[in-house]
MIDRENMI-370383 format. One line per 5 residues: number of its first residue (from 1); for each residue x, y, z of N, C-alpha, C. Coordinates in Angstrom, 2 decimals, padded with zeros to 5 digits. Example, Ala and Ser with C-alpha at 12.3 -4.5 7.8 and 13.67 -1.06 7.14 Angstrom:
<sites>
1> 013.19/-005.69/007.80/012.30/-004.50/007.80/013.20/-003.30/007.80; 012.85/-002.25/007.08/013.67/-001.06/007.14/012.90/000.03/007.87
</sites>
This chain:
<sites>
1> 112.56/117.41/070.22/113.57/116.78/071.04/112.90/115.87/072.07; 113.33/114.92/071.81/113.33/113.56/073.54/113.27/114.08/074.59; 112.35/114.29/075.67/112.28/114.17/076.49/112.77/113.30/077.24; 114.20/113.35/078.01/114.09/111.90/079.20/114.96/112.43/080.37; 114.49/111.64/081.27/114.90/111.87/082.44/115.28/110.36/083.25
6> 116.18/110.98/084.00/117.10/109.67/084.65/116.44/109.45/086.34; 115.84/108.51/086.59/115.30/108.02/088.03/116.43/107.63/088.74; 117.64/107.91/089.35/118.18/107.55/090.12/118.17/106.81/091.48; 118.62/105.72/091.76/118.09/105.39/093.28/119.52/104.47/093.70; 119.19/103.88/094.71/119.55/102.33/094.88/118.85/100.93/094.74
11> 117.65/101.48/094.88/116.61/100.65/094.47/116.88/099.05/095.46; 117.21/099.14/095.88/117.29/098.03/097.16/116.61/097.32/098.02; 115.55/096.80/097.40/115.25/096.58/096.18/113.88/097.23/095.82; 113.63/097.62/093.94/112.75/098.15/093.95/111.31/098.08/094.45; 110.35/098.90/095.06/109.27/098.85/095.17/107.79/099.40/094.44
16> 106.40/099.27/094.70/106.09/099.78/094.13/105.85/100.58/094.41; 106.44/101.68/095.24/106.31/103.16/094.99/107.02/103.26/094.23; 108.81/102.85/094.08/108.98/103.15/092.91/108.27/103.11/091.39; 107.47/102.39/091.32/107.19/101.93/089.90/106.04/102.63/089.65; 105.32/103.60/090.87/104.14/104.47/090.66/105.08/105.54/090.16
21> 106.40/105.85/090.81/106.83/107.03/090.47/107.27/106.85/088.71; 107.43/105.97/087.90/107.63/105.65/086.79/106.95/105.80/085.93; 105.49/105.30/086.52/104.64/105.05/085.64/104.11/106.69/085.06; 103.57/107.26/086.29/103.56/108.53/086.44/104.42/109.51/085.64; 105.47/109.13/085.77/106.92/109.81/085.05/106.80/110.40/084.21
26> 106.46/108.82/083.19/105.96/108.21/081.77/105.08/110.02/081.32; 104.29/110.11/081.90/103.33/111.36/082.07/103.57/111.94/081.36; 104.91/112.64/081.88/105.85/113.75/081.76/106.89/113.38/080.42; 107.64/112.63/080.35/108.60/112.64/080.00/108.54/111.36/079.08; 109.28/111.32/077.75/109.06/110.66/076.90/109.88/109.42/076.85
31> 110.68/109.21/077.87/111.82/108.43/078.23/112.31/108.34/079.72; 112.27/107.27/080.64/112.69/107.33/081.84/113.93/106.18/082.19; 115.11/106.92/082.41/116.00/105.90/082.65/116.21/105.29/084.10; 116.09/104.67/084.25/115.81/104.08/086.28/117.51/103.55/085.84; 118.31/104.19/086.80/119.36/103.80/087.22/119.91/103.89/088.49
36> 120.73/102.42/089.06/120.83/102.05/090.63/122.08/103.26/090.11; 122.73/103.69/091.12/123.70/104.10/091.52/124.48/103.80/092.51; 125.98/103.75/091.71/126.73/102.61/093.17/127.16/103.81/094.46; 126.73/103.42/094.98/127.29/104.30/096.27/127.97/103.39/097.44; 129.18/103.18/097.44/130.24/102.05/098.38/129.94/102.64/099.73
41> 129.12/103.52/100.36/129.29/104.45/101.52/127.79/103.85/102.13; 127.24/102.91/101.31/125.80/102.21/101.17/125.81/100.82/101.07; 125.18/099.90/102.62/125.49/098.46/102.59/124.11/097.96/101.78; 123.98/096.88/100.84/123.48/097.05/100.16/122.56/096.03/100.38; 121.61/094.66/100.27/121.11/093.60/100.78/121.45/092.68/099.54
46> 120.76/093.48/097.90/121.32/092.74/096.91/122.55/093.70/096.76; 123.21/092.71/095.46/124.23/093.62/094.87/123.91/094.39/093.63; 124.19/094.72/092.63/123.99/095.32/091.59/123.39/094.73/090.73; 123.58/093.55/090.55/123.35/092.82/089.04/122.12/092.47/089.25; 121.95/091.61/090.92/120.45/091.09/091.48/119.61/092.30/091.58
51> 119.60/093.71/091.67/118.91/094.66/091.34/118.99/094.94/090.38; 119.86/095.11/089.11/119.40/095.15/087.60/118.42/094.60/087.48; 118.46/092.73/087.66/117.25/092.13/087.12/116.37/091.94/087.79; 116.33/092.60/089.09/114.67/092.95/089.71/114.32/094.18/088.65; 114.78/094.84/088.04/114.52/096.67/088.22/113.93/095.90/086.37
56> 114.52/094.99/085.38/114.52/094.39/084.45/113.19/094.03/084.35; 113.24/093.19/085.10/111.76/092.50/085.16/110.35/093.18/085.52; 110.59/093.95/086.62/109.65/094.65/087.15/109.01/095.81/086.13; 110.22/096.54/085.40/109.92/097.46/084.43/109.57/097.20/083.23; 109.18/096.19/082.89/108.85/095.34/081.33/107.75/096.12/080.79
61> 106.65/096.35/081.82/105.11/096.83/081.29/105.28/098.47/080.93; 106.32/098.87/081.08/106.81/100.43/080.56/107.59/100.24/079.37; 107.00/100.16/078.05/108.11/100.28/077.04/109.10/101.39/076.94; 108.61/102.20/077.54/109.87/103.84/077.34/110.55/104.14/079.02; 110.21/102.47/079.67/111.97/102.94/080.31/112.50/102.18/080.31
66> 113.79/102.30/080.94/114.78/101.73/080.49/115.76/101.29/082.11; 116.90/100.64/081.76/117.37/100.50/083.40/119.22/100.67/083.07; 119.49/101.00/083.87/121.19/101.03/083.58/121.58/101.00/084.81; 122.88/101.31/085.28/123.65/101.57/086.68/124.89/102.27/086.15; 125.10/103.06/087.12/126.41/104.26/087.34/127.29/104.06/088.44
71> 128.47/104.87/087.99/129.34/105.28/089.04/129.52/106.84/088.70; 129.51/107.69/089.77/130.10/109.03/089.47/128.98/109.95/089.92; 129.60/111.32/088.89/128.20/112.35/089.51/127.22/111.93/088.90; 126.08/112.36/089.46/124.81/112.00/088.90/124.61/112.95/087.28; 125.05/114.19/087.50/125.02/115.31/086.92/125.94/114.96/085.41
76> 127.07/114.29/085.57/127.55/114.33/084.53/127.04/112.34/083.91; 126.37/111.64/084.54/125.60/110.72/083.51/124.49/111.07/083.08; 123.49/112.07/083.60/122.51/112.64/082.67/123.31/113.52/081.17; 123.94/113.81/081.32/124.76/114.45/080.20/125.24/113.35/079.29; 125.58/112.24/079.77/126.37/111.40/078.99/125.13/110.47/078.36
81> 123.85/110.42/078.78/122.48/109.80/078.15/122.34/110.78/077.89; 122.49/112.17/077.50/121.30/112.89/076.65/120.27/113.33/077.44; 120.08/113.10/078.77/118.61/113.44/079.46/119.06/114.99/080.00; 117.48/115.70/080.13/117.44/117.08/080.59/117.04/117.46/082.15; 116.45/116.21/082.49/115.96/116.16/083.79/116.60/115.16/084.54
86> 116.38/115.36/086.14/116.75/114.36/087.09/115.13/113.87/087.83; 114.51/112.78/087.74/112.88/112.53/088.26/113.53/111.93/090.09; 112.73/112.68/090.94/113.04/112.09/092.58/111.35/112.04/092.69; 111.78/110.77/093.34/110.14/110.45/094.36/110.50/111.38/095.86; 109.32/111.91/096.39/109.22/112.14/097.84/107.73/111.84/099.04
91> 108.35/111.16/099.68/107.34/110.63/100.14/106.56/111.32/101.32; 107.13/112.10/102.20/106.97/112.77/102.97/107.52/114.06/103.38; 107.32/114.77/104.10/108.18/115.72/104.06/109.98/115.51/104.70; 110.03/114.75/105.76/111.34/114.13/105.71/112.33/113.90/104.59; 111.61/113.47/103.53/112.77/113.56/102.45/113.17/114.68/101.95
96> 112.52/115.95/101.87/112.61/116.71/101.25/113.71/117.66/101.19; 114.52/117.86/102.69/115.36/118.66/103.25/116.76/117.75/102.40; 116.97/116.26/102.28/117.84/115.51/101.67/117.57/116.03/100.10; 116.41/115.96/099.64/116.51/116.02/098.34/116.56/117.24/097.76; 115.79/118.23/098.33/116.21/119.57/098.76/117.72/120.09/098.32
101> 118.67/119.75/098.98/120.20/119.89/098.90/121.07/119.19/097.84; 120.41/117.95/097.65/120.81/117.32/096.05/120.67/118.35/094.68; 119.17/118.47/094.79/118.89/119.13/094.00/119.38/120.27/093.63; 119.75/121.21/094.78/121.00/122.38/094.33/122.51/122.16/094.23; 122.78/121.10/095.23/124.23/120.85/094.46/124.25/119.98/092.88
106> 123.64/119.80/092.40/123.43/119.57/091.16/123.02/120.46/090.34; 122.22/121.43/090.32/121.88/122.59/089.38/123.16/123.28/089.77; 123.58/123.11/090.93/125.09/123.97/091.05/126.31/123.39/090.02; 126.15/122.36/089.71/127.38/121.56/088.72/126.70/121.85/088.00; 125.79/121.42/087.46/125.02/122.25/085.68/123.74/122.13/085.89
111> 124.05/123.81/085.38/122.75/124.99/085.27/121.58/123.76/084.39; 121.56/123.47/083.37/121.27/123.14/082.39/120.29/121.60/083.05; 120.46/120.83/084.24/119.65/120.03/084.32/118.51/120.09/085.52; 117.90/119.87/084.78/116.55/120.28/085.99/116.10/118.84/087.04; 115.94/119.16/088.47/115.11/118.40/089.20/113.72/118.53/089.05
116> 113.13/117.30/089.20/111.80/116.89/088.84/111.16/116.13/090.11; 110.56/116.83/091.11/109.67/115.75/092.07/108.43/115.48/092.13; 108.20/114.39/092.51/106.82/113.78/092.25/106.51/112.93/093.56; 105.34/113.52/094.29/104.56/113.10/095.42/104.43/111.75/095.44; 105.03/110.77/096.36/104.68/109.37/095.92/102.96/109.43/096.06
121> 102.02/108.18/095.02/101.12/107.78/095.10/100.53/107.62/096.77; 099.57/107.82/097.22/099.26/108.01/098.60/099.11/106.76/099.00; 098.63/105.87/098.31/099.04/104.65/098.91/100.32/103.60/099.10; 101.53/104.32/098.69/102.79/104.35/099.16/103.67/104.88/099.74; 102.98/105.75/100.54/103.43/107.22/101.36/104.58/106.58/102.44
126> 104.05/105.51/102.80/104.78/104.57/104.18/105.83/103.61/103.54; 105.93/103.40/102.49/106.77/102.20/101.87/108.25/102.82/101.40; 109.30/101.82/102.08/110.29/102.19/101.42/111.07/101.11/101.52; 112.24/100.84/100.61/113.22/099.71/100.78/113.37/099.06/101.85; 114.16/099.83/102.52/114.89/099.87/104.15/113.24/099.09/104.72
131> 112.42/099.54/105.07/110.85/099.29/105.83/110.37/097.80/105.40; 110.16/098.20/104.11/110.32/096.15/103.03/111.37/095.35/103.64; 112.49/095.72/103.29/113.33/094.41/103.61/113.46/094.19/105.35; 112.67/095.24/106.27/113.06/094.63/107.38/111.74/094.11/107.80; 110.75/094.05/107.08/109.30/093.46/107.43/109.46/092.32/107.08
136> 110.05/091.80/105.96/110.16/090.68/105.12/111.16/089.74/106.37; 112.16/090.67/106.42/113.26/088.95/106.87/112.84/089.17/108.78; 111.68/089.92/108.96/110.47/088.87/109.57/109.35/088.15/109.49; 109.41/087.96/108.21/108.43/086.93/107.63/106.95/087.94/107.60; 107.04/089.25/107.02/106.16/089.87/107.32/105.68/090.26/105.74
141> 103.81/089.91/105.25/103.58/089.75/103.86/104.14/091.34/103.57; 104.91/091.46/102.59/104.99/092.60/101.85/104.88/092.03/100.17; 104.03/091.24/100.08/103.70/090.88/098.58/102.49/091.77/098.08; 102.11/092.65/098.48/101.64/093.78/097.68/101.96/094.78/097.75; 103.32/094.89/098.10/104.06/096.36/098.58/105.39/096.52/097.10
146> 105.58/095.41/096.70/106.63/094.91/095.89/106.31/094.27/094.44; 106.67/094.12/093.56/106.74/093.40/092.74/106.91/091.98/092.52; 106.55/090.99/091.92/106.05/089.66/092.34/107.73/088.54/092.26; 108.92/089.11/091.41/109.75/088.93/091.21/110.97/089.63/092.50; 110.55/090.36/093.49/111.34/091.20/094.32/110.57/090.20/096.01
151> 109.45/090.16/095.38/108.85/089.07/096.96/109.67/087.68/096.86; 109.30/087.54/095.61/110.26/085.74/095.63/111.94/085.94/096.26; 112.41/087.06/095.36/114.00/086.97/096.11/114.15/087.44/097.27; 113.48/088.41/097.80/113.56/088.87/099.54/112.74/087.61/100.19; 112.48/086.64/099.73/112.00/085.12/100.26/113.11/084.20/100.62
156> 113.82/084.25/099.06/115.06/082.93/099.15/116.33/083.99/099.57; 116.47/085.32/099.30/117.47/085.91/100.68/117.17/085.56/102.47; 115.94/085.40/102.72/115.78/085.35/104.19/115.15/083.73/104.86; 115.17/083.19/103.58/115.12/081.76/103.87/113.69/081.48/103.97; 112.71/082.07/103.59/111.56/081.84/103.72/110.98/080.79/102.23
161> 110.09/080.18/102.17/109.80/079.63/101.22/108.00/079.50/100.87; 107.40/080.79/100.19/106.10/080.70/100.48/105.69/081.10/099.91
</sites>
């Protein structure tokens, strides 16, 4: 049986911690689905589609993942792909108490899918969306924090040209 597991985020936009947590994944699991999840309770910088095709592009050099987007429980689209696992990055211990509580209200809706965490890479311990996009639309280099396709558009979002 397939191994796969669903990367959930917002990905807003992706970074490369995300894409250590992927690669890594890969490790584990024979299939990784990276999907944004819409959450309306979440202001967003891109919208959906402009994070599809960051998450598109960026993920090319992984043939076994894949990218989609949801609405709903998380719990019942791993069911509806076939996957057995849920993969979370954590970067510090701060996240953990959030992901912590996901993780059981989800084994609480079904027994049957397992959380999966993975230590971000140590040299992305400090990096996160939110931190990127507010370094950037101060003109601050985050072109090795990101993907080369996610620097250009957090460029022509903040008017920079460089």
């Amino acid at each position: 049986m397939e191994r796969i597991a669903i990367y959930p985020g917002s990905f807003d936009p992706v970074t490369n911690g995300h894409l250590d947590i992927v690669e890594r994944g890969l490790k584990i699991f024979d299939k990784i689905i990276v999907t944004i999840l819409h959450n309306p309770a979440k202001t967003t910088l891109f919208n959906v589609s402009e994070r599809l095709e960051m998450l598109r592009t960026s993920i090319e050099k992984f043939p076994n993942a894949e990218i989609d987007s949801f609405n709903g429980l998380l719990v019942d689209y791993v069911v509806q792909r076939k996957a057995h696992a849920i993969l979370r990055g954590m970067r510090a211990v701060s996240d953990f108490e959030f992901e912590f509580q996901m993780a059981l209200m989800n084994r609480r809706l079904n027994r049957e899918i397992q959380t999966v965490f993975l230590m971000t890479g140590l040299r992305w311990i400090f990096t996160s969306s939110s931190i990127i996009k507010e370094a950037s639309r101060f003109g601050g280099d985050i072109s090795d924090m990101v993907p080369p396709i996610v620097h250009q558009k957090l460029n022509e979002k903040f008017g920079f040209t460089r």
